[in-house]
N, C-alpha and C positions, 0 to 999 in steps of 0.2 A: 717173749712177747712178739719178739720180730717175724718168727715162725707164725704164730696164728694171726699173724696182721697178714699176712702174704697169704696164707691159707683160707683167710676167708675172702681176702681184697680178690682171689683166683675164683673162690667160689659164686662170688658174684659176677668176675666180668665173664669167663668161661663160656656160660650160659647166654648175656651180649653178644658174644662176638659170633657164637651161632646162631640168633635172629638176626644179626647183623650181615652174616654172608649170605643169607637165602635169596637176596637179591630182590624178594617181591616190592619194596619200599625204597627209591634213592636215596630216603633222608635214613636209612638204616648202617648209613656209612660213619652215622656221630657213634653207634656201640663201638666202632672199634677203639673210643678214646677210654681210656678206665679213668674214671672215678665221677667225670663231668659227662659222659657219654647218655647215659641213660636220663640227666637232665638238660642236656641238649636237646635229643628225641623228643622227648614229651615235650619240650616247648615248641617243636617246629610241626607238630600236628596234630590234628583228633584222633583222639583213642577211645574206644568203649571203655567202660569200665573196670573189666575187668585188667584190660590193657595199660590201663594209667597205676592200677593196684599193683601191676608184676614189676612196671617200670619204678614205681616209689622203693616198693622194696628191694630192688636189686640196686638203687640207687646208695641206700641208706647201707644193703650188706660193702658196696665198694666203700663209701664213705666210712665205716667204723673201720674197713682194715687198713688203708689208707691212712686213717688215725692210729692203730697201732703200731704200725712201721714206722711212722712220724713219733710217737711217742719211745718207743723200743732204740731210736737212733739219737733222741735226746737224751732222756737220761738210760741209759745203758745199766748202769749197777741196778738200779730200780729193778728195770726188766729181765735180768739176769737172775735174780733172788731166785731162791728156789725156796718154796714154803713147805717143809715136809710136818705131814700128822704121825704122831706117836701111834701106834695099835698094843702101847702094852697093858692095857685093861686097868689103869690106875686113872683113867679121866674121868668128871664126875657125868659129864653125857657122853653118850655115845652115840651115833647114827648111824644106819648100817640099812644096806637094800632090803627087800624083801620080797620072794615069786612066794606064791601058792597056786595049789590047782584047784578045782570047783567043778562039780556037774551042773553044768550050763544050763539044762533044762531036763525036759522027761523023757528026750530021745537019746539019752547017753552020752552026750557030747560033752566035751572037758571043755571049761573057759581057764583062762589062765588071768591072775593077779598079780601086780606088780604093784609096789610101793616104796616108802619108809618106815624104818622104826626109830624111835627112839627111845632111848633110856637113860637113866642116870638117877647118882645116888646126891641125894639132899640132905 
């Protein structure tokens, strides 16, 4: 859990800290703080819309992993489990990916399908 707290806490500031050095905006200097950075910005200016939408969600991807870390460093055995699924074909569902291919239209072209299955016996 400590890994994918850091993994995504990264995947959101990463992306901050290089709107943060391009230098066009003074107040671009709060991304460099992770987790409170991205709700600093937004409060200290106007953003179009689409700008307030990239800032919430990079806000929220630091905030969950920031949570995970915090959680992963609290309870430790929790986060250490390891949950493994059996594959030896005795469970009553089963899930399982699925590709197919498809002729997309009348000029030959393959589309491709991706999905789930599921099965099981009742």
């Amino acid at each position: 859990m400590f890994g994918r707290g850091l993994g995504l806490l990264l995947v959101g500031y990463l992306p901050a800290v290089g709107v943060g050095f391009d230098g066009q905006d003074k107040d671009g200097e709060y991304l460099y703080y992770p987790v409170a950075g991205p709700w600093m910005y937004l409060a200290r200016g106007e953003h179009d819309n689409v700008g307030t939408a990239l800032l919430v969600i990079d806000g929220i991807v630091q905030d969950l992993g920031a949570l995970q870390i915090v959680l992963a460093v609290l309870w430790p055995r929790e986060a250490n489990t390891k949950r493994t699924a059996s594959a030896t074909g005795n469970e009553r569902v089963q899930v399982t990916p699925r590709f197919s291919r498809y002729q997309a239209d009348t000029d030959g072209k393959d589309g491709y399908q991706m999905g789930m299955t599921a099965r099981g016996r009742f």
